[in-house]
C-alpha atoms as one frame of an Amber mdcrd trajectory, in Angstrom:
protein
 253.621 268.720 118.178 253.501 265.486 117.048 251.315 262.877 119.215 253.033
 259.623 120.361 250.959 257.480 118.544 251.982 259.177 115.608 255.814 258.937
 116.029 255.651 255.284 116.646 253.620 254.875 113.305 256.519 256.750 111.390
 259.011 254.972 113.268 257.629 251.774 111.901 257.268 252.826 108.415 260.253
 254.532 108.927 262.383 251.301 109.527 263.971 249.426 106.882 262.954 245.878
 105.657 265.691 243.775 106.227 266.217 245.240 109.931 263.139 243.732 110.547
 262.826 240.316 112.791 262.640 236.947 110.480 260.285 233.851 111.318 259.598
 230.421 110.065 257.308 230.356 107.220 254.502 227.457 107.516 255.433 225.473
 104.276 258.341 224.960 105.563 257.644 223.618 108.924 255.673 221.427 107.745
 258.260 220.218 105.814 260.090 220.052 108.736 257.801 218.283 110.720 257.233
 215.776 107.737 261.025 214.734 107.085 261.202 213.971 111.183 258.289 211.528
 110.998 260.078 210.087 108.027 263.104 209.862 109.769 261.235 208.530 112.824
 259.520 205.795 110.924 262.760 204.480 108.901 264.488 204.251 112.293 261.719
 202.197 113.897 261.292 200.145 110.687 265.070 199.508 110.465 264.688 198.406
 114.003 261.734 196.543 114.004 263.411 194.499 110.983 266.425 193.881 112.608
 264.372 192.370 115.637 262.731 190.032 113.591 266.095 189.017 111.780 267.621
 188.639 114.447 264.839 186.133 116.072 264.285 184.278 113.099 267.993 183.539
 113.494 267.094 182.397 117.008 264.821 180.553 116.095 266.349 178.540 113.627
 269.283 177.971 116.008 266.887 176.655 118.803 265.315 174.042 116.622 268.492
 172.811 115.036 268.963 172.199 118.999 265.788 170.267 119.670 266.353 167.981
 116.444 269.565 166.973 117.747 268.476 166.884 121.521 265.655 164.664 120.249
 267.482 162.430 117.712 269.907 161.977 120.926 266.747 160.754 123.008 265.726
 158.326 120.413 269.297 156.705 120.159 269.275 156.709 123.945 265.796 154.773
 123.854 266.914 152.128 121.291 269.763 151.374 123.087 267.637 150.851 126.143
 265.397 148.539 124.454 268.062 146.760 122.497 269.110 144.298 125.088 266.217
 142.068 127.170 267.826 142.507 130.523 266.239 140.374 133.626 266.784 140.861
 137.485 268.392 137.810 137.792 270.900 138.360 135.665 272.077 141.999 137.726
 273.920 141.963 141.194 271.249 144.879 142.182 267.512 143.504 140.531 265.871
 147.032 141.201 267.846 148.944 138.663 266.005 147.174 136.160 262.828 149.054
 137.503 264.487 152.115 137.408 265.081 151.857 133.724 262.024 150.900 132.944
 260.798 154.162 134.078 263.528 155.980 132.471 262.417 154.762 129.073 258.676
 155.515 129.698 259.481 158.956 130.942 261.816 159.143 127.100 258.949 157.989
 124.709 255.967 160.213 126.403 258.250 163.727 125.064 256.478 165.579 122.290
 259.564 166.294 120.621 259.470 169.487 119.088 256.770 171.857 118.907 254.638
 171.802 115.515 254.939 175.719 114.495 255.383 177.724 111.764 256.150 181.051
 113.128 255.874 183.964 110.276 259.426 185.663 109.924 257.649 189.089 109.952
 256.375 188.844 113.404 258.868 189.009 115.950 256.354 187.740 119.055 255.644
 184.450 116.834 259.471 184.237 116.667 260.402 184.420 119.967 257.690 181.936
 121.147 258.193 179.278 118.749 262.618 179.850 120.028 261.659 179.240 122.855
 259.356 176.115 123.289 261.852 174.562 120.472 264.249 175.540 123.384 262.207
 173.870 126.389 262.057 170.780 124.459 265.564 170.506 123.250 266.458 171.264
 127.090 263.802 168.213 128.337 265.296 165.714 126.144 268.885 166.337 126.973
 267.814 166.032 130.801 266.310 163.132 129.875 268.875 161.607 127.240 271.371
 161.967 130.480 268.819 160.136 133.033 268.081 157.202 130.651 272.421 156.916
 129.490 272.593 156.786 133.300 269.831 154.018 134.233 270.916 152.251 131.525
 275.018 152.535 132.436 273.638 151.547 135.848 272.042 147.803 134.795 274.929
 147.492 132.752 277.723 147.602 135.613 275.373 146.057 137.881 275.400 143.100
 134.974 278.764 143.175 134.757 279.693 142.640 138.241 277.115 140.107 138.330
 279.328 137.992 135.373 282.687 139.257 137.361 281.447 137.436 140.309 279.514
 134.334 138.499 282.864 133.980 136.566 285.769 134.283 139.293 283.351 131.854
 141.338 283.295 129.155 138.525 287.107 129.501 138.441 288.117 129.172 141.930
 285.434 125.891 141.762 287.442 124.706 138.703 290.967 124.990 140.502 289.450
 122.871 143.415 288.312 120.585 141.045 291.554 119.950 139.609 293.717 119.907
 142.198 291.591 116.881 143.674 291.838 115.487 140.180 295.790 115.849 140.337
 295.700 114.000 143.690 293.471 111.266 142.870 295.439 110.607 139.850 298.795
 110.180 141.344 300.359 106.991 139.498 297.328 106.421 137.286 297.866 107.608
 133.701 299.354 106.810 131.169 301.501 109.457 130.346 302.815 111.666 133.348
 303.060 114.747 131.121 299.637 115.778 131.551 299.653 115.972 135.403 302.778
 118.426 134.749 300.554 120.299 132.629 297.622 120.329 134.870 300.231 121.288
 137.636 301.141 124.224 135.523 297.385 125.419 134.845 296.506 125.070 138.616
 299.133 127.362 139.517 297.890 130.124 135.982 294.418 130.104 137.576 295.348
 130.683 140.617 297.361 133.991 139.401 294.211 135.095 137.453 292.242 134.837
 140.409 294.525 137.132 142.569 294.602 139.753 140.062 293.037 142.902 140.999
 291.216 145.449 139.056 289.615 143.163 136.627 286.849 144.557 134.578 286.034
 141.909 132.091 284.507 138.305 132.908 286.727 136.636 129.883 289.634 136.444
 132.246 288.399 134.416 134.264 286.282 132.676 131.518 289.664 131.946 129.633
 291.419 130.399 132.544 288.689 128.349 133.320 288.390 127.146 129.637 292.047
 126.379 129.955 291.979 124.469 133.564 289.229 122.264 132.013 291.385 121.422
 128.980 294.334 120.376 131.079 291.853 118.248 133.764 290.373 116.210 130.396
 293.903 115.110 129.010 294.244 113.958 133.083 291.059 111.997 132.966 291.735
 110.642 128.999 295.422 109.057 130.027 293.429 107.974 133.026 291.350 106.427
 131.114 293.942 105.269 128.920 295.804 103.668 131.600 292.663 101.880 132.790
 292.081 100.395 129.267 295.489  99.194 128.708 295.498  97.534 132.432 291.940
  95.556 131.580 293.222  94.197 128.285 296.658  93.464 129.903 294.549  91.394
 132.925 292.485  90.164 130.209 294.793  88.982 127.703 297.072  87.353 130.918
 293.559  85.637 131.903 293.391  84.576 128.147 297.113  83.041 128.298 296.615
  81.246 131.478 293.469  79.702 130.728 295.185  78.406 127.515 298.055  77.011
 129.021 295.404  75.415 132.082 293.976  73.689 128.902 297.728  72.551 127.660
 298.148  71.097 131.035 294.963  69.659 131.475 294.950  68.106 127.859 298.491
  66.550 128.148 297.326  64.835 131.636 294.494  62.975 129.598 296.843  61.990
 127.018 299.375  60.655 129.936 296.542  58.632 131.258 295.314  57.500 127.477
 298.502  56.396 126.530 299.066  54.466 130.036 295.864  52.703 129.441 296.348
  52.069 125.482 299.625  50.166 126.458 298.116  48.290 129.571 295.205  46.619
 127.705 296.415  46.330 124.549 298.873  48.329 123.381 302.595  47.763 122.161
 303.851  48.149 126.187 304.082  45.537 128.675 300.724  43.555 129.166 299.929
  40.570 127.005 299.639  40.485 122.937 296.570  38.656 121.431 299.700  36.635
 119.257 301.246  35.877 122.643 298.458  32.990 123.733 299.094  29.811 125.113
 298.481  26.166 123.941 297.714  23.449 126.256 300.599  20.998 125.803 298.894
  17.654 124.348 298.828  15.077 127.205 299.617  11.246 125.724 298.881   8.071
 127.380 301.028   5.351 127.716 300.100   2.397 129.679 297.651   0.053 130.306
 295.038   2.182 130.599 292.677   2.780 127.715 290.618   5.774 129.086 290.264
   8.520 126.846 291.945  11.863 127.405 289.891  14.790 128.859 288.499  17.159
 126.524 289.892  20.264 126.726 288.368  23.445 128.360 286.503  26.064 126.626
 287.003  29.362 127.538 285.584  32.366 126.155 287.717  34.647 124.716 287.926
  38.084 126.008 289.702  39.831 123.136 293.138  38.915 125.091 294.259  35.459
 123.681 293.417  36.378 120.095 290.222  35.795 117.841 286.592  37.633 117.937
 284.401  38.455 120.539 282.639  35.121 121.756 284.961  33.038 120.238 286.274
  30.119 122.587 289.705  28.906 123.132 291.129  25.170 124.140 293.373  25.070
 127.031 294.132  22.556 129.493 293.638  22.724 132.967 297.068  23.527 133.511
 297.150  26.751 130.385 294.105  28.083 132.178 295.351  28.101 135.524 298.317
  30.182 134.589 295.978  32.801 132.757 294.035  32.823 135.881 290.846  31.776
 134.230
């Protein structure tokens, strides 16, 4: 009889070869086991380069962002400094504070971070994206906050003019209109009261309008009124001229002909005296004298006759000054001498 043991050992022998169970042989397992590392480490290599690609792109992008977020902040700046605004000038002074802090608050930004991240590691990558991105988000914010300070002064400027400008106007029209009324029958040509009529009523219109955003309207019509009220005030003036050298030059005539008058009067009275004392007129001619008729004796008596009279002669009876003229008693009574 055959023992167990020993059927099992024929059995064995016994069975064929390729009946047999088959296993993995160790060469090639560890082949195996090689190409999956291999595989493994290509996949986390391809990923790992992607990553960085795909930050470095990020990157790039965020700084392209923070140049132009910056470059915005310095043309918001220079525009804030261009103009020399003071509080006087805006309808609400304490803007002008607040834009003075705006612009400090601008220039103290770094701008954009100083980095130069490699483009083979990823964590340099994403920190240098994103501080480019904080600073490209700060000056935007900021950009906005200064446009808006400085939009701020800049209406509260330009009401300031709207008012200063509507105010000047509405003082203009009152100044004409009391120009129009004091000039009433005073100028020299009557056309430029029409016109000054006519530019009252313009300004007037101008200042009713509503919704105006721009001081030059009322500027305009101002300039305008003015020009009107000075061609008033020149054929005023005009008028005024022409009047004095009218009263002067009727002054001139009448004093001339007071002279006439007063010069003819004295050569009435010359002539009236010429021809009184000497003249051709009535009154008595130094030819015109008379003689003393010779007185002759006849009779007994042998007196002599009386000498005649000497007179002096005054220029009347003829001859020189001092000269002395004969007449008889009776001649000299009849001149009265």
């Amino acid at each position: 009889m055959t023992k167990p043991s020993e059927e099992v050992e024929t059995m064995d022998d016994a069975t064929p070869e390729e009946n047999k169970p088959k296993g993995i042989k160790p060469a090639k397992l560890t082949a195996i086991i090689i190409a999956v590392i291999i595989v493994a480490l290509a996949g986390i290599g391809g990923g790992y380069a992607y990553w960085t690609h795909h930050e470095g792109n990020a990157y790039h992008e965020a700084v392209a962002q923070a140049e132009n977020a910056d470059k915005a902040l310095m043309k918001a700046i220079e525009q804030a400094t261009a103009t020399t605004y003071k509080a006087d000038q805006l309808e609400e002074p304490k803007l002008l504070d607040k834009l003075n802090e705006q612009v400090k608050k601008a220039e103290s930004l770094k701008g954009i971070p100083d980095d130069n991240p490699s483009e083979w590691l990823a964590w340099q990558l994403v920190s240098a994206k994103q501080a480019n991105a904080m600073d490209a988000d700060e000056a935007n914010a900021q950009a906005k906050a200064l446009n808006a300070a400085l939009k701020a002064v800049r209406d509260s400027r330009l009401a300031k003019e709207l008012d200063t400008a509507k105010s000047q106007l509405k003082q203009g029209i009152d100044s004409a209109s009391q120009t129009l009324r004091d000039t009433d029958g005073k100028v020299a040509d009557n056309a430029t009261r029409d016109s000054l009529t006519k530019a009252i009523d313009e300004a007037n219109n101008t200042l009713s309008k509503k919704g105006v955003t721009d001081p030059k309207t009322y500027t305009d019509a101002k300039a305008k009124l003015d020009a009107a009220v000075r061609q008033v005030t020149d054929s005023k003036a005009a008028k005024e001229q022409a009047d004095a050298e009218a009263a002067a030059q009727a002054q001139a005539q009448a004093a001339q002909a007071q002279a006439a008058a007063a010069a003819a009067q004295s050569q009435r009275s010359y002539s009236q005296s010429y021809n009184r004392y000497g003249g051709s007129g009535s009154g008595y001619s130094s030819n015109r004298g008379y003689s003393a008729p010779r007185q002759s004796y006849t009779g007994g008596s042998s007196a002599p006759a009386p000498a005649p009279i000497q007179r002096p002669n005054n220029g009347v009876l003829g001859g020189g000054a001092g000269d002395f003229h004969d007449c008889s008693k009776v001649a000299c009574s009849i001149l009265g001498n």
